[in-house]
C-alpha positions as CSV (number, residue, x, y, z in Angstrom):
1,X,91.4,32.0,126.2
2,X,91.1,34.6,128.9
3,X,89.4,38.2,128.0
4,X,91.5,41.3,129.8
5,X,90.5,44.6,130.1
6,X,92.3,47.3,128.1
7,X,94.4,49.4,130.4
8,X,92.9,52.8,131.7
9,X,89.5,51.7,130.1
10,X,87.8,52.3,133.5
11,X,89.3,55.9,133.5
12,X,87.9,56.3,129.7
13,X,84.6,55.0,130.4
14,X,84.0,57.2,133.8
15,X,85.0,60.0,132.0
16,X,82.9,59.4,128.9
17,X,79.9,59.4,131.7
18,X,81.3,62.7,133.1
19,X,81.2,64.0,130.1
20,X,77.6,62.7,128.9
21,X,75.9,64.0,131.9
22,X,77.6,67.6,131.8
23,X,76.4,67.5,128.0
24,X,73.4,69.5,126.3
25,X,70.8,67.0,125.7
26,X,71.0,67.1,121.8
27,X,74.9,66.9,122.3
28,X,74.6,63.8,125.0
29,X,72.3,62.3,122.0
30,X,74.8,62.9,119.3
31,X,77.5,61.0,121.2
32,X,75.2,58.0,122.1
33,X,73.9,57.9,118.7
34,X,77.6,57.8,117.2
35,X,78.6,55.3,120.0
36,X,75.6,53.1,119.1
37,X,75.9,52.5,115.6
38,X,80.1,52.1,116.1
39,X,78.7,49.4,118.0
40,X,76.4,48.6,115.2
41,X,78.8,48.1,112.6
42,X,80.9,45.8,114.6
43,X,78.4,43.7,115.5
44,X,77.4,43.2,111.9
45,X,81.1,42.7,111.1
46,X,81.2,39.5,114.1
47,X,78.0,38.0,112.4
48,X,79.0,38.2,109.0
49,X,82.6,36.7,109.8
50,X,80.7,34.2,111.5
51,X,77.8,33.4,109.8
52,X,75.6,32.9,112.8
53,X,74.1,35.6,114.7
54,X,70.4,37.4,115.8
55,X,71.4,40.8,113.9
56,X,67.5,41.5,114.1
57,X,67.2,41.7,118.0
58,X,70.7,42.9,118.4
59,X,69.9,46.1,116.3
60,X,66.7,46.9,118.1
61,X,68.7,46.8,121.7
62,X,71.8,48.6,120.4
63,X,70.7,52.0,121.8
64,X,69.1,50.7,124.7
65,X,72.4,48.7,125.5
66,X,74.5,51.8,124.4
67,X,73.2,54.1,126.7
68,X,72.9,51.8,129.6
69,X,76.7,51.4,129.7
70,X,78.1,54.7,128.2
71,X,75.8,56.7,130.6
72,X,74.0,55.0,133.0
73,X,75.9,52.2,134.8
74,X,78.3,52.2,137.6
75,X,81.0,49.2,136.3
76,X,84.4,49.3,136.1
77,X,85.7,47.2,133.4
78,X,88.9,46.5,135.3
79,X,87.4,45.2,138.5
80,X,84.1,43.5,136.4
81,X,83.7,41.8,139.7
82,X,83.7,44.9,142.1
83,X,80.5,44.8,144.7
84,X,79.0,47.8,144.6
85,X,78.9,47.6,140.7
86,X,75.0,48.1,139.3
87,X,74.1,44.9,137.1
88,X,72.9,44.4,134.1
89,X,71.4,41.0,132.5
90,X,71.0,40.4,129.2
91,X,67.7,38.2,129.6
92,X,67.5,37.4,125.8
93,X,70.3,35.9,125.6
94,X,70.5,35.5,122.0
95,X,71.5,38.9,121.5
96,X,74.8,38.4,122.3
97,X,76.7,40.2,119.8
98,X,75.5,43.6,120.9
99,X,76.7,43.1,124.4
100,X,80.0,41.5,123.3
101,X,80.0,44.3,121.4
102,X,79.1,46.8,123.6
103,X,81.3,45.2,126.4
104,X,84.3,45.8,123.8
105,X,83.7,49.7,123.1
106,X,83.8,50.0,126.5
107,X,87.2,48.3,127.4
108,X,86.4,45.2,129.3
109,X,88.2,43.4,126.4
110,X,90.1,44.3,123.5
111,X,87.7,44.8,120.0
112,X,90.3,42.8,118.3
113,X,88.7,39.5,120.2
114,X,85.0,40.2,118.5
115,X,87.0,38.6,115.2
116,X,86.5,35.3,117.3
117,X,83.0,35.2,117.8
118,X,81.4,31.8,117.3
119,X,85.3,30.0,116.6
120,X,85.9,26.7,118.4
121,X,86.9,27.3,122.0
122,X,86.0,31.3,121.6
123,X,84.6,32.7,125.2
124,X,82.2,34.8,122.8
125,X,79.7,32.4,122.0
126,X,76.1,32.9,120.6
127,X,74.9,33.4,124.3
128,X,77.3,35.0,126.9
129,X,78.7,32.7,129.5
130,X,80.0,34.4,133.0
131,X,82.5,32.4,133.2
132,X,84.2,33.7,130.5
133,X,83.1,37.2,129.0
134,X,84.4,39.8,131.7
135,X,81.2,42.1,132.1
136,X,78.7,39.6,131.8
137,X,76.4,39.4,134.8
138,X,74.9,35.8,134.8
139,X,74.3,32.8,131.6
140,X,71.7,33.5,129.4
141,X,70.0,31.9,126.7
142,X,66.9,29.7,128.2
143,X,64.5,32.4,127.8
144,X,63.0,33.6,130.9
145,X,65.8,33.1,133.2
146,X,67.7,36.2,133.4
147,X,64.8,38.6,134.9
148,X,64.2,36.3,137.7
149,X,68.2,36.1,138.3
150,X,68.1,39.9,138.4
151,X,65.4,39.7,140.7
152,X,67.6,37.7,143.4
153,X,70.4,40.4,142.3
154,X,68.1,43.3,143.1
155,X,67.2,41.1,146.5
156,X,70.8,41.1,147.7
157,X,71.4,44.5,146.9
158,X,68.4,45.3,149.3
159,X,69.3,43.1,152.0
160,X,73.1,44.6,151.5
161,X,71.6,48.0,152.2
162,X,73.4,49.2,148.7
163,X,72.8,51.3,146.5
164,X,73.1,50.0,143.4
165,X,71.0,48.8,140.5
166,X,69.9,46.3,138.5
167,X,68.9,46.8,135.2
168,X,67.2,43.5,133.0
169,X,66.4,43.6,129.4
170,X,63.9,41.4,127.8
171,X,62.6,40.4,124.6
172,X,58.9,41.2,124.2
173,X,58.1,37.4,122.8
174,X,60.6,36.2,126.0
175,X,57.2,37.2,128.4
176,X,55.5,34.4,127.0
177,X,57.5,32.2,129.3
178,X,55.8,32.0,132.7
179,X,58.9,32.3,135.2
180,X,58.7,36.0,134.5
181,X,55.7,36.5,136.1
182,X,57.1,34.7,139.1
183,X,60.2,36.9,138.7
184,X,57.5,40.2,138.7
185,X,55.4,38.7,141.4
186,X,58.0,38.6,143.7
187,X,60.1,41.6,142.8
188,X,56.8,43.5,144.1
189,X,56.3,42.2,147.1
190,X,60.0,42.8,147.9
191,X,59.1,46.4,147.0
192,X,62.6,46.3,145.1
193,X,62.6,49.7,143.9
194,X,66.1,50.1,142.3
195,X,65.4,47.1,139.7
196,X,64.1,47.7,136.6
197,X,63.0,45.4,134.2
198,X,63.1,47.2,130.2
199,X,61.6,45.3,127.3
200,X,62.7,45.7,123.9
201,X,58.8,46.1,122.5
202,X,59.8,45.2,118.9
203,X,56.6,42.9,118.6
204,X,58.5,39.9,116.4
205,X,59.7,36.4,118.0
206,X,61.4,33.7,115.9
207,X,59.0,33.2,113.0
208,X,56.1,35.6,113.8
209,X,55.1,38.9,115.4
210,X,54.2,38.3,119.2
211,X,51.1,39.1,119.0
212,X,50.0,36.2,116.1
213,X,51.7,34.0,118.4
214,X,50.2,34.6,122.3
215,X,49.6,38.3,122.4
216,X,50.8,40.3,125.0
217,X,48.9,43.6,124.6
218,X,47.9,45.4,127.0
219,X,51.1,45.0,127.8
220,X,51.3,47.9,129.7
221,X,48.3,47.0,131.7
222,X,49.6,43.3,132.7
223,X,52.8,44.8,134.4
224,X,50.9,47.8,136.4
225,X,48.6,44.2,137.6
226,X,51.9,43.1,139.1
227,X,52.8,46.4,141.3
228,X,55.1,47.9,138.9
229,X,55.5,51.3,137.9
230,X,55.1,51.4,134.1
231,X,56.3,53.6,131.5
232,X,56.4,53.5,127.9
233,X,59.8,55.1,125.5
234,X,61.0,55.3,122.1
235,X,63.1,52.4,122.1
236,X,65.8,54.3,119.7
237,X,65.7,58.3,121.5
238,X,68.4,58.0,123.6
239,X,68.0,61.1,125.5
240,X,64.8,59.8,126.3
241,X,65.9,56.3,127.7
242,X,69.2,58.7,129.6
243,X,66.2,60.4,131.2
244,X,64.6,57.2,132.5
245,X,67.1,55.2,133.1
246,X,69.4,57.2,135.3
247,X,66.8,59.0,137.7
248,X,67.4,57.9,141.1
249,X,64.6,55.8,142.2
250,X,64.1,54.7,145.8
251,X,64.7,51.4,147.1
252,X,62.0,50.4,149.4
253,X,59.7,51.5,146.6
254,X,58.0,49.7,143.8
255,X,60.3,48.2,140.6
256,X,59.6,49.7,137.1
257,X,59.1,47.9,134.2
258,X,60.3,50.5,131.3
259,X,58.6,49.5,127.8
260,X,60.7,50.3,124.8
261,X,59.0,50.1,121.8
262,X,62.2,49.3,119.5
263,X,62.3,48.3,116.2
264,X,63.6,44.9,114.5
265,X,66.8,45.8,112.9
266,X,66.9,49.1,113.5
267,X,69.5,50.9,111.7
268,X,69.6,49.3,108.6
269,X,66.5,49.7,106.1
270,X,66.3,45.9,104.8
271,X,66.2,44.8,107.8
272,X,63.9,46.7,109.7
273,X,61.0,45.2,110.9
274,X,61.1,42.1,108.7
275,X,60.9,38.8,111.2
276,X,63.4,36.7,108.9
277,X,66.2,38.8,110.3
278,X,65.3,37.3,113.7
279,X,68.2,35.0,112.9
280,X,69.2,35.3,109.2
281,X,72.8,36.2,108.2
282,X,73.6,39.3,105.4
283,X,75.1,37.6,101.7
284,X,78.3,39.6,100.9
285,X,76.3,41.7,99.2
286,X,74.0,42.8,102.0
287,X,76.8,43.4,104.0
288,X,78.3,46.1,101.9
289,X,74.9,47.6,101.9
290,X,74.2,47.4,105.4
291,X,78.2,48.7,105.9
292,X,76.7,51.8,103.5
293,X,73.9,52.6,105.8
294,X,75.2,52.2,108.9
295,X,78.3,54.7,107.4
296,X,75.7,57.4,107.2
């Protein structure tokens, strides 16, 4: 099965980022917010179709996710392969619905195709393959991998003399894996200033909260050790992660690692912050409800 762009989603998308920057703040929030949760309620449908799925960890990246494409990236979802595109890895790979998801509301494959999700021989799997989800920047699902692949991204990009970006997002229990201290070891010494590194800070890993399991706090403190810039967001204000995320940074300067304190099924009041949901499917039931809330 081969994924296709829907036609004039590139004009859509560049115009829906026209139209976000030229907006009031609390307007450019409203639309985010609406996009988001549209995003939202078709990944829930994709996991309960499916029965598989990490609804816990997709829901606390939706807006961080949402605003990155709908605002912030330069992609074109016709030409998902164009050079001078900014990247964006989904290090925690598991949260794959959101970005097929994502990926979807903004045209790089019809939404009809998230019905698929998890079927025999469907290119959306539970963790996104580049070989076979248009948009999708590199293979993740090992945990740790994709920051140091957007390091090297961030690397060509400087050696290139281009402009664009790379953008990684993480799962907070994800640092626990050593290769991303390599990753943040080297990405300061290469003074890659247009990569940043954003971790979704919603302090629960499979089974227990991060810090029962190897804590990570000071967090803050640990990155600023490895020569990055640090800054701390709510996780969910998406004017506030527009702000951050699209300021032009320079590129012989040092990376920054944006911490977004999130929270664990956000959206959906059962959910929230309870570390079963790390990878628990909704009954029928709990899907109506969540359907409800999500609605509102």
């Amino acid at each position: 099965m081969v994924l296709a762009a829907v036609p004039d989603a590139a004009e859509r998308l560049a115009g829906i980022r026209r139209e976000l920057a030229q907006a009031s703040p609390t307007e450019r929030a409203a639309r985010l917010r609406e996009l988001a949760y549209s995003i939202r309620r078709a990944d829930l449908d994709m996991i309960a179709r499916a029965g598989q799925g990490h609804i816990g960890g997709d829901y606390s990246a939706a807006d961080i996710v949402t605003t990155l494409y709908f605002a912030v990236l330069d992609v074109r979802p016709d030409d998902p392969q164009w050079a001078e595109r900014d990247r964006f890895v989904l290090s925690k790979g598991h949260a794959a619905g959101i970005l097929y998801s994502t990926l979807a509301h903004a045209g790089f494959f019809d939404r009809a195709e998230l019905a698929t999700f998890m079927e025999p021989l469907s290119p959306l799997n539970g963790h996104p393959n580049r070989r076979k989800v248009p948009g999708v920047e590199t293979s993740t699902g090992p945990l740790g991998h994709g920051f140091p692949v957007a390091v090297g991204m961030a690397t060509a990009a400087k050696l290139d003399g281009s402009p664009r970006r790379t953008f990684v997002l993480t799962g907070d229990g994800e640092l626990q894996e050593g290769s991303n201290w390599e990753a943040a070891m080297c990405a300061s010494q290469q003074r890659l200033g247009r990569l940043t590194v954003i971790v979704d800070r919603n302090r629960f890993q499979q089974g227990a909260a991060t810090e029962e399991t190897s804590g990570l706090d000071p967090l803050d403190a640990k990155w600023e050790s490895f020569g990055f810039e640090v800054r701390s967001v709510d996780g969910h204000d998406h004017e506030a992660l527009y702000q951050t995320l699209s300021e032009e940074r320079p590129a012989d300067g040092r990376p920054l690692c944006l911490i977004a304190d999130t929270v664990k099924g956000k959206g959906v009041s059962f959910i929230e912050d309870r570390v079963e949901w790390h990878h628990k499917v909704p009954t029928a039931e709990q899907t109506a409800a969540a359907f409800e809330e999500l609605n509102a």
